[in-house]
C-alpha positions, 0 to 999 in steps of 0.5 A: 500500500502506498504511503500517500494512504497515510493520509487517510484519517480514517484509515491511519494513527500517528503517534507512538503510543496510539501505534503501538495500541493498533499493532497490538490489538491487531488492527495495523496492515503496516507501520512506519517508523521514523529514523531519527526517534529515540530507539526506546520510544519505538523499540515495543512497535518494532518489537511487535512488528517483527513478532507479527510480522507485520511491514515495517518501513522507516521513514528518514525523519520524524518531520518528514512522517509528520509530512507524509501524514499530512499533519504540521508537526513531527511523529515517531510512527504512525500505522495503516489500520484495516478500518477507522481505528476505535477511539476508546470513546 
């Protein structure tokens, strides 16, 4: 799946900790993670991706998948999700 569909909102999280809740609950088709982040802030997303075997594509900079996500600031990961991910609301 391209990265433009991360764009999406309806079909992607951004964040560490909104990605790692989607790979662990089954719901992410594919995670991308940014180089320049803190190894421990994404270490569980990696982790749960290998385990799952889930895709895994690093991205060069957090400011650049911030862009890809189509938001104005960094982000360290950010997932695809099969459908629009719950909101716990």
């Amino acid at each position: 799946m391209p990265a433009e569909a991360l764009r999406n909102l309806k079909r992607r999280v951004v964040g560490a900790k909104e990605t790692l809740k989607q790979v662990t609950a089954g719901r992410a088709m594919e995670v991308y993670v940014a180089r320049n982040t803190d190894s421990k802030v994404v270490a569980a997303i990696i982790a749960e991706c290998e385990q799952r075997h889930l895709p895994l594509y690093y991205v060069e900079t957090m400011q650049a998948l911030g862009e890809m996500c189509g938001i104005e600031v960094s982000a360290a990961a950010a997932a695809l999700t099969q459908s629009e991910p719950d909101s716990g609301h």
